[in-house]
N, C-alpha and C positions, 0 to 999 in steps of 0.2 A: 504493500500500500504506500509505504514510505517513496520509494520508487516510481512510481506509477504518479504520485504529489508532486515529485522534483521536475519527472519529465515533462507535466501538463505547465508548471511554473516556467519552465525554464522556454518554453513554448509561448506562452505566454507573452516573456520579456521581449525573447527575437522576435516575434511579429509586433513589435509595439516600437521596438527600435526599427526594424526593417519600414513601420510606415512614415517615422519620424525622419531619421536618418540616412535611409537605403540599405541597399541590400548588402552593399561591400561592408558597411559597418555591422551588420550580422553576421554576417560571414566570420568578421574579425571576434563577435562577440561570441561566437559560439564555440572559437578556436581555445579563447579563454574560459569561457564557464569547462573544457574540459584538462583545461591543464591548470584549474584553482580546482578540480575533483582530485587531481590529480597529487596535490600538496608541494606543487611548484612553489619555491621562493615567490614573493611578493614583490620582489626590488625586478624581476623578471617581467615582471606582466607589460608595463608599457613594449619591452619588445616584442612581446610575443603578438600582441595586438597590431602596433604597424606593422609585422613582416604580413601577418594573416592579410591586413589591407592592404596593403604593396601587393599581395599575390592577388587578391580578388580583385584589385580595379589593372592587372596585366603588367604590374612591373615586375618580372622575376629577378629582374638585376637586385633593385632593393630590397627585395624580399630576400631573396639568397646571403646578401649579405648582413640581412639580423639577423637571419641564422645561422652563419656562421660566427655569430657573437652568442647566438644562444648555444651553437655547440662548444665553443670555447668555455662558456660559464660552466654547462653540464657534459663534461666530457664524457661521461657513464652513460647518459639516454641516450634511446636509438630515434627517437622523437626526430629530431634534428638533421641527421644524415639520412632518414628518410624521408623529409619533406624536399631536402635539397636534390635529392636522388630522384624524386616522381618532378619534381620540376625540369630537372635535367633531362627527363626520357620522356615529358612534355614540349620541351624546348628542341629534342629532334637530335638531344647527344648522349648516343646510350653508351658511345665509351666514358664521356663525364662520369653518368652516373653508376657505374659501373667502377670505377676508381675512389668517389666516395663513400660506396660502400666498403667495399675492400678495406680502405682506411681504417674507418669505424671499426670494422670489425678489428684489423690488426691490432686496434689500442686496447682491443676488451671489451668493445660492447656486444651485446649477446642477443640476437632479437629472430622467431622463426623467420621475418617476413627478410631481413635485412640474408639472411641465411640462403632462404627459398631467391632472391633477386641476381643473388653472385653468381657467374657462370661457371662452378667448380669442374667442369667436365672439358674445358678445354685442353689441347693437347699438353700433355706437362703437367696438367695440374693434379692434385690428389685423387680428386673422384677417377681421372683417367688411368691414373697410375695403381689404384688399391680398389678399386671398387667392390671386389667382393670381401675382401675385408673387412671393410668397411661396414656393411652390409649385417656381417657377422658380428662386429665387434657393438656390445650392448649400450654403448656409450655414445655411441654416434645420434649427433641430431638429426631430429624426421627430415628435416627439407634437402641435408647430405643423403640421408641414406635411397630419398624419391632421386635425386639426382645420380645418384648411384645404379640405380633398380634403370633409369632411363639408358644410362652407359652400356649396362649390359645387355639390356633388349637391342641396341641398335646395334650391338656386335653380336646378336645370335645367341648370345648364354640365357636363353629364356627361363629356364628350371632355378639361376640365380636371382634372374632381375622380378619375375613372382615371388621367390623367397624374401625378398626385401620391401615388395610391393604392399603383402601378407602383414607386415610391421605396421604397413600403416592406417591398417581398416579403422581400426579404432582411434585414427588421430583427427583433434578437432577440427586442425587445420586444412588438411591433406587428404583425409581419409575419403573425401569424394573422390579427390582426382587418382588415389590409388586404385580405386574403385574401379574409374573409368578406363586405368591403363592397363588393367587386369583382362577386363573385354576385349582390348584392342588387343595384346596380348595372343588372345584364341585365335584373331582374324591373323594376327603376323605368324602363327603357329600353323594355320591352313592355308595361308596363300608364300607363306616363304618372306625371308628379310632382302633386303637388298644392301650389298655391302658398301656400297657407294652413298649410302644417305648416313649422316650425322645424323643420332639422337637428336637434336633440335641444330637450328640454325642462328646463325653471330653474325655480326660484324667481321667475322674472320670465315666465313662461309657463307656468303650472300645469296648463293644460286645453287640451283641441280640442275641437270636436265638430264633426263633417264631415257634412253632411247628403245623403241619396241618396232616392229614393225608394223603395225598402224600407221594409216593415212591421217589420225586427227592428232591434233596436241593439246594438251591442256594443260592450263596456265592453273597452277594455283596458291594461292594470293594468301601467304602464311601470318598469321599474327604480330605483333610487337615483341614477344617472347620468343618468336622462333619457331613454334611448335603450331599446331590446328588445333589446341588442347591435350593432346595425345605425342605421342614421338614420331618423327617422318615416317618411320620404317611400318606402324600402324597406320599414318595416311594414307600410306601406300597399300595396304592389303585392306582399306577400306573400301578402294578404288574395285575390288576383285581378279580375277585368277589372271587376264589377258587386258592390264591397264592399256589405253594409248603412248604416245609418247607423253611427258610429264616434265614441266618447267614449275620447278619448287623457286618460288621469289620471298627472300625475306628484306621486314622493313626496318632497313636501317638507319632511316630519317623519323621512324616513328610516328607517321600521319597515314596510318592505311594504304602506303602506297602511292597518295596521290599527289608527292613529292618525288616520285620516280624512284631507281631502285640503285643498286651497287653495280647490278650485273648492265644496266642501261645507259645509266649517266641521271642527271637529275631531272625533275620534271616529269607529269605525268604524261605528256604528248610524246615526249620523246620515249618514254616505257612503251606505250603503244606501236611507236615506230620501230620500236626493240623486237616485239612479240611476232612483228611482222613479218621481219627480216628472220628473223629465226625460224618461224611456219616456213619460208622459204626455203632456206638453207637445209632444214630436213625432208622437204618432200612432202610437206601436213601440207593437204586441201584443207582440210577444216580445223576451227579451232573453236575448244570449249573454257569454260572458267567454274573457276569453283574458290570459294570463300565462305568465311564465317563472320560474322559479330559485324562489327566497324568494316574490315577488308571486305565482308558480302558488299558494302553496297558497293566498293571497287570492283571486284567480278561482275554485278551488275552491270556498271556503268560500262566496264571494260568491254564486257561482251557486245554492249551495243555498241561503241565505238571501232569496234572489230570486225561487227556484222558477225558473230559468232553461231555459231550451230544450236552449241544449249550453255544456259547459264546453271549452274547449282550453289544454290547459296543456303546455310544455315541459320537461322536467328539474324539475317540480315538488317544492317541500318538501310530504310530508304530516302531521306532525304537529311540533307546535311545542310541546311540554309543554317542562319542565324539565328533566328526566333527557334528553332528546333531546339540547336544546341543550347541554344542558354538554358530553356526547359529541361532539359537531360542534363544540365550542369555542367556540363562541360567545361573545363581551365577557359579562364581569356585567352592567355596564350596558347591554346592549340587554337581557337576559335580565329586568333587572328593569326595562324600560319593556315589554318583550311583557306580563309581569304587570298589570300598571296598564291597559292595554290591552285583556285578554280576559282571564276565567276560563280555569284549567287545562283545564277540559272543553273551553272553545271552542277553544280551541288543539288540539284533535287533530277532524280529519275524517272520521274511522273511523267512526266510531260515528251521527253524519248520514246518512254513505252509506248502511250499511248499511238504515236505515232508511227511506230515500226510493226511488220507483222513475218518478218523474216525468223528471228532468234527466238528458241524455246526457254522457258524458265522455270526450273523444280524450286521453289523454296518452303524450304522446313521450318518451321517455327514453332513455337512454347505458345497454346494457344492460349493458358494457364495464366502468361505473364502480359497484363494490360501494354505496358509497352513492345515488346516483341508482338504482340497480336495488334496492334493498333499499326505499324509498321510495315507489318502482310496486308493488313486490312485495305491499308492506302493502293494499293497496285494492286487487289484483287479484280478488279476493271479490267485491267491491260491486256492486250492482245499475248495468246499465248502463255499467260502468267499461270502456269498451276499450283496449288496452294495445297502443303501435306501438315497437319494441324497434327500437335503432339502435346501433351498434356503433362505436364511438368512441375506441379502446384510448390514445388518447394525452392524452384532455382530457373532462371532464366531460359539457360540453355541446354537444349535436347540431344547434343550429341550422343551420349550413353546412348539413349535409343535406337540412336543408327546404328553402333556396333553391336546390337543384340540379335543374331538369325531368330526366324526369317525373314528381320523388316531388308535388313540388306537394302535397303532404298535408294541409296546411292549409285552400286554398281550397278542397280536394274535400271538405271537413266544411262550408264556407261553400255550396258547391253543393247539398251534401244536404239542405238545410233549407227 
């Protein structure tokens, strides 16, 4: 009850400062009511306040830099090197924040999420080097040990990387996504690994392109983490037993791709000119896309600017204007790199579909989740748009559903072509 009193109060204040003062100063206020729950020093709070507002009205520079005064005060919180870490991989520089993590961690701060962000799996590093060890040894933290369980699936030791997966059913954290890697797991277990895909993709591995001999390619347009949720080597046996050819793109500017990519150069016209030349150079007549989350409404967009064959998107975003993103919250600053990026117009897919009647479109969605179902909703109209509704009442997104036989829904869109 006591609880339930703080949160309607505290509710309360921010909408009564948000109609007096704006929203940037709730923002700032709500960053504080949770670091005075917290038992932060008092002599702290004016910074913690302007950095909060520095970040809400888009200045990361002065925001970055009270926090770098707030992590110099509380050397020990992880508070600190992860606000400056998610502005950094907002800002489009995941080696930044990928180095201020690192830091944190070296001095002793200890935090899952600052753990689960570091890419331990790169060449040389320990998860590469001990992984089942690791695995083994009862001391290891959950988000080492998922990246571990990820090392050894995408090298083939599957009987280890389930053994470590198995650790993590019961973690608060993690225990979905082990969940989910367990299913994908069976799929990479009957359709085979491929030795050529990284466990997830870096900055230090920007691309794949998997050759088969198929006439189609397909583009698919990997998350900000690297992965589709899953690890490559289950995207790939999500795909089924005789994928197309396959162009794995990851985003290393951190905006869906629609900053262009490593393997292209930057820009997303010039990514399109990328895709095209390369359908070329292999021999693909056709070419399909496939995306999740934020990158679906890239696949989207992609396909139709491709004239693509079929588009397959998961829980896609469909329109990316302004008045959208504020709604969904979104950082100022990614809202003002989407700008610099694409025109308002190009930023909503509506008005494309409606207009095209060439490109087919499977999209999946959480019918469950008011935003993902309001988001299908909008292009249910569109020429071609087929809509497969998955009921999901505890979490956004449906992928688990796809890796469970017999929905297989995806490869059955790769079958129909």
């Amino acid at each position: 009850m006591v609880h339930q009193i703080r949160v309607f109060l505290d509710r309360v204040l921010l909408g009564l400062v948000a109609r007096t003062l704006g929203r940037h100063h709730r923002s700032a206020l709500s960053a504080l009511i949770s670091c005075a729950r917290s038992h932060y020093a008092l002599v702290l709070f004016p910074l913690i306040y302007r950095a909060q507002l520095h970040w809400s009205r888009g200045d990361a520079e002065a925001a970055d830099l009270l926090w770098q005064r707030l992590e110099s005060a509380m050397p020990g919180s992880s508070l600190w090197p992860l606000a400056r870490a998610n502005a950094a991989r907002l800002s489009g520089d995941l080696v930044a924040q990928g180095e201020i993590l690192a830091r944190a961690q070296a001095r002793g701060v200890r935090d899952p999420m600052i753990e689960a962000s570091i890419d331990s799996s790169r060449p040389g590093g320990k998860v590469a080097a001990d992984a089942r060890a690791l695995i083994d040894e009862t001391s290891t933290p959950p988000a080492t040990v998922f990246q571990a369980s990820i090392h050894l699936s995408a090298d083939g030791q599957l009987t280890e990387a389930r053994r470590g997966l198995d650790r993590l059913l019961s973690d608060p954290r993690l225990g979905w996504e082990a969940q989910v890697q367990l299913l994908a797991l069976d799929l990479v277990e009957r359709f085979g690994t491929v030795s050529t895909l990284p466990g997830w993709f870096s900055p230090k591995r920007g691309s794949a392109l998997i050759r088969t001999d198929s006439d189609t390619l397909l583009v698919v347009f990997l998350q900000p983490g690297g992965t589709f949720g899953v690890s490559a080597n289950a995207i790939h046996a999500l795909l089924g037993a005789a994928p197309p050819n396959i162009l794995y793109l990851y985003d290393s500017k951190a905006l869906f791709h629609l900053a262009g990519t490593d393997r292209f150069g930057a820009g997303y016209r010039e990514m399109i000119h990328g895709i095209r030349l390369c359908a070329a150079e292999i021999g693909a007549k056709r070419i399909m896309t496939f995306g999740r989350c934020a990158p679906g409404f890239t696949a989207i967009k992609a396909g139709l600017d491709l004239a693509a064959m079929r588009v397959i998107a998961i829980s896609p975003v469909t329109t990316m204007v302004t008045s959208q993103m504020s709604e969904d919250a979104r950082a100022p600053v990614l809202q003002r790199r989407l700008a610099e990026a694409l025109s308002e117009h190009e930023r909503d897919v509506l008005p494309q579909l409606m207009q095209q009647d060439r490109t087919s479109f499977d999209i999946f969605y959480n019918r469950a989740h008011r935003r993902d179902n309001d988001y299908a909703q909008r292009i249910a109209a569109a020429q071609r748009v087929s809509l497969y509704p998955l009921d999901e009442p505890d979490r956004r997104d449906p992928i688990e559903r796809l890796l469970v036989p017999p929905l297989g829904r995806v490869s059955n869109r790769l079958d129909e072509t």
